[in-house]
C-alpha positions as CSV (number, residue, x, y, z in Angstrom):
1,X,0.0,0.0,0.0
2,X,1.3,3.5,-0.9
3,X,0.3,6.6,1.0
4,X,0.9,10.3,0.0
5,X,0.6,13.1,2.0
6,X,-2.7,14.8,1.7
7,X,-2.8,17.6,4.3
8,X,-0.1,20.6,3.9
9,X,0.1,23.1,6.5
10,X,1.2,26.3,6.2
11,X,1.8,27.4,9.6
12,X,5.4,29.1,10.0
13,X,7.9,26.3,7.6
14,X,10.0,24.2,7.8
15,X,7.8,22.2,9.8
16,X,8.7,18.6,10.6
17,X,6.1,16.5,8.3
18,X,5.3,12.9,8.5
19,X,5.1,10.8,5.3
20,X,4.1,7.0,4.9
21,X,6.1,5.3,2.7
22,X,5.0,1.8,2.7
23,X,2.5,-0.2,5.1
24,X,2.5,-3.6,5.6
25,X,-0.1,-5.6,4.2
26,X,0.3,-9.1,6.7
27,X,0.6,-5.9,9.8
28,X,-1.4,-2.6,9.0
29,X,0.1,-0.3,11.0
30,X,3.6,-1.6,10.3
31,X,4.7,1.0,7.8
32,X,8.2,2.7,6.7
33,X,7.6,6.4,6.5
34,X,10.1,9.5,6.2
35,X,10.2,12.5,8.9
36,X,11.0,15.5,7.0
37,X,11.3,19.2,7.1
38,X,14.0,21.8,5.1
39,X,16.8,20.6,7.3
40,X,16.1,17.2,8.5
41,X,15.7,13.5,6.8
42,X,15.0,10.6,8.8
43,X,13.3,7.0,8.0
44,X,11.4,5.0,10.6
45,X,11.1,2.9,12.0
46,X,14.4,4.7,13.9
47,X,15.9,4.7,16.8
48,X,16.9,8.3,18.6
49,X,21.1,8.1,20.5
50,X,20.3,8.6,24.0
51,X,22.4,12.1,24.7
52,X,23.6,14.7,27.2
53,X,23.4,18.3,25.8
54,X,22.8,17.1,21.9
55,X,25.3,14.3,21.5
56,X,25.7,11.1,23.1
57,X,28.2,11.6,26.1
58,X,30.2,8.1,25.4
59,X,31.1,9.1,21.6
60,X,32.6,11.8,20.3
61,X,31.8,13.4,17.1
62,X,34.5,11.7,14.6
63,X,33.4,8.2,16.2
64,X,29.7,9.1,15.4
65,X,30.6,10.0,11.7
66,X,32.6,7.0,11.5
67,X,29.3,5.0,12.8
68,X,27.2,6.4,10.5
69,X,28.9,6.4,7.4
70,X,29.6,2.5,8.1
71,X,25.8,1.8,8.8
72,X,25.2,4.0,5.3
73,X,27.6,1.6,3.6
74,X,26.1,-1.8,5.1
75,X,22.7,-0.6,4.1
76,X,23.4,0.7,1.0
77,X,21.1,4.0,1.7
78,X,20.0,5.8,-1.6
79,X,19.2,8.9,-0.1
80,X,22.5,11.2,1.1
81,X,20.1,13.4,3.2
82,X,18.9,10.3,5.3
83,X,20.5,10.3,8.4
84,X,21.1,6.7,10.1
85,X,19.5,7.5,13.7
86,X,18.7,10.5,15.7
87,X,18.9,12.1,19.0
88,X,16.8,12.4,21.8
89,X,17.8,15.7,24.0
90,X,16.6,15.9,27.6
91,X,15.3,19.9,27.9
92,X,15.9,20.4,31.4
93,X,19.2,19.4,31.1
94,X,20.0,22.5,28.9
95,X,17.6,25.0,30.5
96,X,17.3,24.1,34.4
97,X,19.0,23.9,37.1
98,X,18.2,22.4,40.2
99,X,19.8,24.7,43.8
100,X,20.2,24.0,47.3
101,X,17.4,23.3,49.2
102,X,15.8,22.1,46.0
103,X,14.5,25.3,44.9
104,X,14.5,25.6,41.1
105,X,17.0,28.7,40.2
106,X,17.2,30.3,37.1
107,X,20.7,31.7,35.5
108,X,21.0,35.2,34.8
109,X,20.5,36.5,31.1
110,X,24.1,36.5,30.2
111,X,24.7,33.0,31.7
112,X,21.9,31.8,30.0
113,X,22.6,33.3,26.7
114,X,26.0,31.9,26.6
115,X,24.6,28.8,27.7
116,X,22.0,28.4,24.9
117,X,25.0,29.2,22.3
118,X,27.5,27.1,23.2
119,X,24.5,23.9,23.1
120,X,22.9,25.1,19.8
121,X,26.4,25.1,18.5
122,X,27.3,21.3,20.0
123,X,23.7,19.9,18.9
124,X,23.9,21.5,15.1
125,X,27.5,21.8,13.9
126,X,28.5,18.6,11.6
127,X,24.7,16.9,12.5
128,X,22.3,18.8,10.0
129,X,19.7,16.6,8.7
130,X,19.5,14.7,11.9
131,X,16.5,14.2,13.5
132,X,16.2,15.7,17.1
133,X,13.3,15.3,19.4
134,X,13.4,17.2,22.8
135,X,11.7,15.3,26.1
136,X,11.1,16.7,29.7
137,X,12.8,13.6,30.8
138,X,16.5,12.0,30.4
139,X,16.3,9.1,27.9
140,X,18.2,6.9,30.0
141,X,17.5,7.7,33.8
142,X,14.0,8.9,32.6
143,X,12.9,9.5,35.8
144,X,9.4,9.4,37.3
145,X,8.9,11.3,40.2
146,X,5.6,12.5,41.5
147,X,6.4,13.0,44.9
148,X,6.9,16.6,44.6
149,X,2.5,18.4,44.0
150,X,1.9,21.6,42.9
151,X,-1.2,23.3,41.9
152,X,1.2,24.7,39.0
153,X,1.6,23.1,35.5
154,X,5.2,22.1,36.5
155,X,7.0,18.6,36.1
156,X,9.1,17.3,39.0
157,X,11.9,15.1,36.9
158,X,15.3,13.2,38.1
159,X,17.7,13.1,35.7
160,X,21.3,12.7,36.2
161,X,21.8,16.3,37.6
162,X,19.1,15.6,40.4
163,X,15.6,17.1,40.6
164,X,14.4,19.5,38.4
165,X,10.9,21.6,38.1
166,X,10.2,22.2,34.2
167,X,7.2,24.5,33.0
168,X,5.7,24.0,29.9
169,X,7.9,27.4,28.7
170,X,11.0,26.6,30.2
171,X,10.8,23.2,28.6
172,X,10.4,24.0,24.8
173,X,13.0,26.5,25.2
174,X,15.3,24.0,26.7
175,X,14.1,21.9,23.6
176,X,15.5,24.5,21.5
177,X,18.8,25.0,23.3
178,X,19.8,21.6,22.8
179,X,18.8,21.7,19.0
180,X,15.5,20.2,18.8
181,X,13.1,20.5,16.0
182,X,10.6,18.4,17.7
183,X,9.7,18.1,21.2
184,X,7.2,16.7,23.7
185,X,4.1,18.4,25.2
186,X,4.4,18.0,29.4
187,X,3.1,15.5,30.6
188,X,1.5,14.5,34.4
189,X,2.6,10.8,34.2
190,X,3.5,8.3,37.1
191,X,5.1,4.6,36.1
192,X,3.4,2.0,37.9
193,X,-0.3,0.9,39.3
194,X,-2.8,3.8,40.7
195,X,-5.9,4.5,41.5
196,X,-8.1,5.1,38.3
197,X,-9.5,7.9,39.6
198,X,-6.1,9.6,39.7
199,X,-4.7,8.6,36.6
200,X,-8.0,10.3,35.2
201,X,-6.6,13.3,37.1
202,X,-3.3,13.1,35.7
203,X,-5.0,12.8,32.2
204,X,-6.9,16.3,32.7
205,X,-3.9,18.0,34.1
206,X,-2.1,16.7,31.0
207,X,-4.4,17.7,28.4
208,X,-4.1,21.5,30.3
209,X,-0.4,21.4,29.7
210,X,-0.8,20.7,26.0
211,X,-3.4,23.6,25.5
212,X,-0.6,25.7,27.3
213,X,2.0,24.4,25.2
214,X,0.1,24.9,22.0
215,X,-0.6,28.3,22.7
216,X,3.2,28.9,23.8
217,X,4.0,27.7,20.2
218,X,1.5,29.9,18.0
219,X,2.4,33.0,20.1
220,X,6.0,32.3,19.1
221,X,5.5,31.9,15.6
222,X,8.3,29.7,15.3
223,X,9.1,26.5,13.1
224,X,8.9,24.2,16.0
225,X,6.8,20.9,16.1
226,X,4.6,19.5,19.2
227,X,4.1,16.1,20.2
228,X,0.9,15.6,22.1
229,X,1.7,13.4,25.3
230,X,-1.1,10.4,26.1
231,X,-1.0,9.2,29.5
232,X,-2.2,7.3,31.9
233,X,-0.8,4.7,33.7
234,X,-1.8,1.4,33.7
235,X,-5.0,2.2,33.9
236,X,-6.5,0.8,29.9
237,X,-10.0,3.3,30.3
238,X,-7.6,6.3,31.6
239,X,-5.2,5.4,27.8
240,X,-8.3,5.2,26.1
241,X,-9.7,8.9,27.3
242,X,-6.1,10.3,27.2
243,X,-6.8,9.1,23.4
244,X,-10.1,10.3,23.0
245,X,-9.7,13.8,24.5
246,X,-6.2,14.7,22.9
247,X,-7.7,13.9,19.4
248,X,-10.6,15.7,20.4
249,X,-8.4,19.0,21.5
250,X,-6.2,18.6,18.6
251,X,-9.5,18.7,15.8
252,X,-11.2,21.2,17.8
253,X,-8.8,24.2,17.9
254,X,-7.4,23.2,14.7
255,X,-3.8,22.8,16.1
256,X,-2.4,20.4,13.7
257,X,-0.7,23.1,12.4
258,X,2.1,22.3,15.5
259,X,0.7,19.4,16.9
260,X,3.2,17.0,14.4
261,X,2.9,13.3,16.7
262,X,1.9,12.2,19.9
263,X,4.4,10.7,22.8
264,X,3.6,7.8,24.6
265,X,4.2,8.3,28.3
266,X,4.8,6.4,31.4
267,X,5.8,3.0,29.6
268,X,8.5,0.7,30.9
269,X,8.2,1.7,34.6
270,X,7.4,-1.9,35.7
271,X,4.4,-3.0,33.9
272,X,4.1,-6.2,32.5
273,X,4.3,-6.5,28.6
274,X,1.0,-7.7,28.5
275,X,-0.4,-4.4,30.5
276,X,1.7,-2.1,28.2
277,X,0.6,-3.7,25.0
278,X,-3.4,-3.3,26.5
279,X,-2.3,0.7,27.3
280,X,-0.3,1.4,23.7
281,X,-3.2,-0.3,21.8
282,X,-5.9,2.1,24.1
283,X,-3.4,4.9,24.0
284,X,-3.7,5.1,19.9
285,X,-7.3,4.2,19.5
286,X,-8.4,7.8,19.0
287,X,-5.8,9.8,17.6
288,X,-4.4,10.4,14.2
289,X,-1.3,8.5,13.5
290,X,-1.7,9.3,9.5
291,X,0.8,10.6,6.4
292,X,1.4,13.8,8.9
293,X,1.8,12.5,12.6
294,X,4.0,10.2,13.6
295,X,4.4,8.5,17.2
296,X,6.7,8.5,19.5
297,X,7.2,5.7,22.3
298,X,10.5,6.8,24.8
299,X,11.8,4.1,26.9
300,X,11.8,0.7,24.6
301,X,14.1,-1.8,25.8
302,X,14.2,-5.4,24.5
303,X,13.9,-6.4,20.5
304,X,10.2,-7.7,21.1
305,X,9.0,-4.7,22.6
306,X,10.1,-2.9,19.4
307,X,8.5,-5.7,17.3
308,X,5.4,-5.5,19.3
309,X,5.1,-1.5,19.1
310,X,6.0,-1.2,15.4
311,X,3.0,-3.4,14.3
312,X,0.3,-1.2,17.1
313,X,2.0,1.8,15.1
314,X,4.8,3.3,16.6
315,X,7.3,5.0,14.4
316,X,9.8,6.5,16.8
317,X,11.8,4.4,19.7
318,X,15.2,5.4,21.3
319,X,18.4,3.8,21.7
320,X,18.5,3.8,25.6
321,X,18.7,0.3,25.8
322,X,21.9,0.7,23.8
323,X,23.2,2.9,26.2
324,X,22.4,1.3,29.4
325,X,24.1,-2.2,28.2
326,X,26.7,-0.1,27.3
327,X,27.5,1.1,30.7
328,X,27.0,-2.5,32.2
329,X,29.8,-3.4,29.9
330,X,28.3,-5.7,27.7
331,X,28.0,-5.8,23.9
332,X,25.2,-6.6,22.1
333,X,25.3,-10.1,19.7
334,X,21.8,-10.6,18.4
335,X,21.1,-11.3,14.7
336,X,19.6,-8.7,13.4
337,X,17.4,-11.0,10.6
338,X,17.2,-14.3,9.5
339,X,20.2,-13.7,6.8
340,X,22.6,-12.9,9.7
341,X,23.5,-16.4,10.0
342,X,26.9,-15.9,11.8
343,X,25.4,-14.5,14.4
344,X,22.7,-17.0,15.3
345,X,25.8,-19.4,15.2
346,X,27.6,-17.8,17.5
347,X,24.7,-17.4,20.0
348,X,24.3,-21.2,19.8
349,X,28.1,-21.3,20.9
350,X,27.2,-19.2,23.7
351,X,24.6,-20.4,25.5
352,X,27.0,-23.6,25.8
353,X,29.5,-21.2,27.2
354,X,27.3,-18.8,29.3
355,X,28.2,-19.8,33.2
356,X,32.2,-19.1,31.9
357,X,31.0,-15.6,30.1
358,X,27.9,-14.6,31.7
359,X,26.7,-13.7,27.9
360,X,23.0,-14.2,26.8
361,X,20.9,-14.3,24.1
362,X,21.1,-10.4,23.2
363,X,24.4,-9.7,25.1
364,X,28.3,-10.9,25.8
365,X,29.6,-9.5,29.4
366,X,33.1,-8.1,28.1
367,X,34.1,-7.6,31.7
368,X,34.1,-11.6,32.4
369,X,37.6,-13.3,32.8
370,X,36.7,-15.4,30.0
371,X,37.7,-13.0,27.4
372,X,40.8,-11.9,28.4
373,X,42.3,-13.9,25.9
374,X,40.1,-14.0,23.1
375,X,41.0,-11.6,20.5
376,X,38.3,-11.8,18.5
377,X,36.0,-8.5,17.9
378,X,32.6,-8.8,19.1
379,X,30.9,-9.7,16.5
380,X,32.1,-11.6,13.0
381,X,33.0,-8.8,10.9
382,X,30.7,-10.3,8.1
383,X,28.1,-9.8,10.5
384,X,28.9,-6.8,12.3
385,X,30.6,-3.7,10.4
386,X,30.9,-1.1,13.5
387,X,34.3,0.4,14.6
388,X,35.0,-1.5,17.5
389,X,34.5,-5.0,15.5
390,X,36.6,-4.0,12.4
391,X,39.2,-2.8,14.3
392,X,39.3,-4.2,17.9
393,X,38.7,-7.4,20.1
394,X,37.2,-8.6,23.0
395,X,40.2,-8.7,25.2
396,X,41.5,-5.2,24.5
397,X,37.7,-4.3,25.2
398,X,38.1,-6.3,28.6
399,X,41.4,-5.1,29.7
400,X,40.2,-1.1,28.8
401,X,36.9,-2.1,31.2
402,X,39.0,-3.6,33.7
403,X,41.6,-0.3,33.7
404,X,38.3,1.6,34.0
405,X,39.7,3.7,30.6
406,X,36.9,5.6,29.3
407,X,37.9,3.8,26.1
408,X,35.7,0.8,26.4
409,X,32.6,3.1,26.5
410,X,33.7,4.4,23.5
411,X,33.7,0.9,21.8
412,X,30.6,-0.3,23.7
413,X,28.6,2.4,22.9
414,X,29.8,2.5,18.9
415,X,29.1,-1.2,18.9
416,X,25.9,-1.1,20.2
417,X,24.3,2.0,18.7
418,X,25.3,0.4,15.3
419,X,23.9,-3.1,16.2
420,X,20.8,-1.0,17.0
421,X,20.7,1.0,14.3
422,X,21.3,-2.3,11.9
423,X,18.2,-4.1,13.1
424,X,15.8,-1.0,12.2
425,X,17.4,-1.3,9.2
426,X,16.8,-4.7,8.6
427,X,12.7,-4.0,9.9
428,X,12.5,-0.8,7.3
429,X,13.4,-3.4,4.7
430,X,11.1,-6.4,6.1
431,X,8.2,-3.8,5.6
432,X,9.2,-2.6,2.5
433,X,9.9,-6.1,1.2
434,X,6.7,-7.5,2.1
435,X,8.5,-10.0,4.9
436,X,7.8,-8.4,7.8
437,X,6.1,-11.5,9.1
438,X,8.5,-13.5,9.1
439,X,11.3,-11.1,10.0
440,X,8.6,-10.7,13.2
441,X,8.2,-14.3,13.9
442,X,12.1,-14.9,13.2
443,X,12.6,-12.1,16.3
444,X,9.9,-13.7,18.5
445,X,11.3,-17.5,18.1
446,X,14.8,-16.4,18.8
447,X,13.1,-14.4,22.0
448,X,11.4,-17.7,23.2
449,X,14.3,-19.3,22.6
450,X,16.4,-17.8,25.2
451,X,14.3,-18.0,27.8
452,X,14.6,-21.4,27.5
């Protein structure tokens, strides 16, 4: 099935604008698309580089070039504006700061100024075309704190820098700072089980923030896109009027002409995958994920959840899993599609060998003894084309972890953003190709298979 887009807006451009591409005829809402604008050229599925202040903090800018212009290589991409993966930039990071006592203090004008130059210039310089999407929240400690109340629209988040109070004001120009063309909507959301009646609450107070935000943007006039945030908990009737109301704002006041997507929120805070798959489906029942929204789900973290979320319709994920195994010091080794047969060999071998490595199904534990010796890269170079496989091995890996050199991030977090990166590449093709069942059941056997 082809789509075009059929609605243009005409609201202050470049605007960031959703096309489909390709759905999938065996899953629906499976579909390749593009996310476009005058600047910015990015295919989805993708996955966005967790970062601190634009860029990912592990990799530096020559080691993401080199990452990217591999990945371009393997998968033979025909379009030199199409960037390989994005960012996803945490706003209160760049915009607030959190003082003593826990008060929320603001920097004075020069500070800030000089502030906001020195990130626009980190988060633009060598990275045009790349898609950036701003969130209240830090991709990877994406913390979910609603201890703090306040009759105010404010968000309590902990990030990495400690608390921090974010308006609806303070966080798009935060967004901005840190170079995004795209950011979320604030959202009231708490991870975890709750009363219904209060995730109902946290749904109103939501939708408030949104109307806020929205009228924040057309008062600005500027070319900056909104994605709606849908909330509420675990709680499958609060989703389903989070849905209902949002798409009911959104045709109401007319305000697709900022409203580009919708954010899920409050996933992968403990829920079981069952409850999250009951809360996405409810969550996109009402709104409209067409040629010109696109959705965004923050927080992903195993290859079936992504499997899962791309056929209910999600376009957007982010690397944070990447990241996280990353810091643990392990390296990812899943095959990214059936073809990647080296791979699946090697993760036969390994589950023979996993009491010795402490590897698994999706991941090898570089810091175990057993690899002090091998010098072998992480992957097969026929299967895995990153940096640290063509031109390192597991036990320089293992002795920089072990001499705690900030090195082995480097590596780690090269090799896994790739691996990432390759398997939404192999998905984009699945759905193009017409195979995205079987890439799908091929993901969800090798799942099963080690649990087993």
């Amino acid at each position: 099935m082809h789509f075009s887009c059929a609605r243009m807006h005409s609201f202050i451009p470049p605007r960031m604008r959703f096309h489909v591409v390709t759905a999938s005829d065996d899953a629906p809402r499976a579909r390749v698309g593009t996310l476009c604008d005058d600047t910015t050229h990015c295919a989805t599925p993708c996955a966005l580089a967790a970062t601190s202040r634009g860029e990912p903090a592990a990799l530096t800018r020559d080691v993401l070039v080199d990452v990217e212009t591999r990945l371009r290589t393997r998968d033979a991409c025909g379009d030199a504006r199409e960037r390989a993966f994005g960012f996803a930039v945490c706003s209160s990071h760049a915009r607030v700061r959190s003082g003593a006592r826990g008060k929320r203090k603001r920097a004075d004008a020069d500070a800030a100024n000089a502030e906001a130059e020195a990130a626009a210039e980190s988060a633009t310089v060598a990275d045009a075309g790349r898609l950036v999407i701003g969130h209240y929240r830090d991709a990877v400690w994406h913390g979910l704190d609603d201890r703090v109340g306040s009759s105010r629209l404010v968000v309590a988040c902990e990030t990495s820098r400690g608390r921090v109070w974010v308006t609806s004001r303070e966080h798009a120009a935060g967004a901005r700072v840190a170079g995004a063309r795209v950011a979320s909507a604030l959202a009231d959301e708490r991870g975890g089980r709750e009363s219904e009646k209060r995730a109902m609450a946290r749904v109103e107070r939501t939708l408030v923030m949104l109307e806020e935000t929205v009228r924040d943007a057309r008062a600005e006039r500027g070319d900056f896109g909104i994605l709606a945030a849908l909330v509420g908990g675990e709680s499958v009737a609060a989703r389903e009027r989070s849905s209902a109301r949002t798409a009911e704002f959104i045709e109401r006041e007319k305000a697709r002409d900022v409203v580009v997507g919708y954010v899920l929120g409050g996933f992968f805070a403990g829920e079981d995958a069952s409850t999250r798959g009951a809360c996405v489906e409810a969550s996109l029942k009402h709104v409209d994920a067409s040629e010109d929204a696109f959705v965004y789900l923050p927080g992903s973290t195993t290859v079936e959840d992504v499997i899962d979320n791309i056929e209910r319709g999600v376009d957007v994920f982010d690397a944070s899993w990447a990241s996280e195994t990353a810091a643990r010091g392990r390296a990812f080794c899943f095959p990214v599609d059936e073809d990647d047969v080296t791979a699946i060999a090697l993760a036969v071998e390994r589950r023979r060998t996993r009491a010795t490595t402490g590897a698994d199904a999706y991941s090898l534990n570089v810091w175990a003894a057993a690899y002090k010796t091998d010098f072998t890269p992480f992957l097969p170079t026929a299967s895995c084309a990153c940096p640290a496989c063509a031109e390192h091995t597991k036990a320089y890996a293992h002795h920089l972890l072990q001499s705690h050199e900030m090195t082995a991030s480097v590596l780690l977090e090269a090799h896994n953003l790739f691996r990432w990166c390759a398997f939404f590449a192999a998905a984009r093709r699945a759905i193009q190709n017409g195979t995205w069942s079987a890439f799908a059941r091929f993901h969800r056997a090798y799942a099963a298979a080690s649990r087993t």
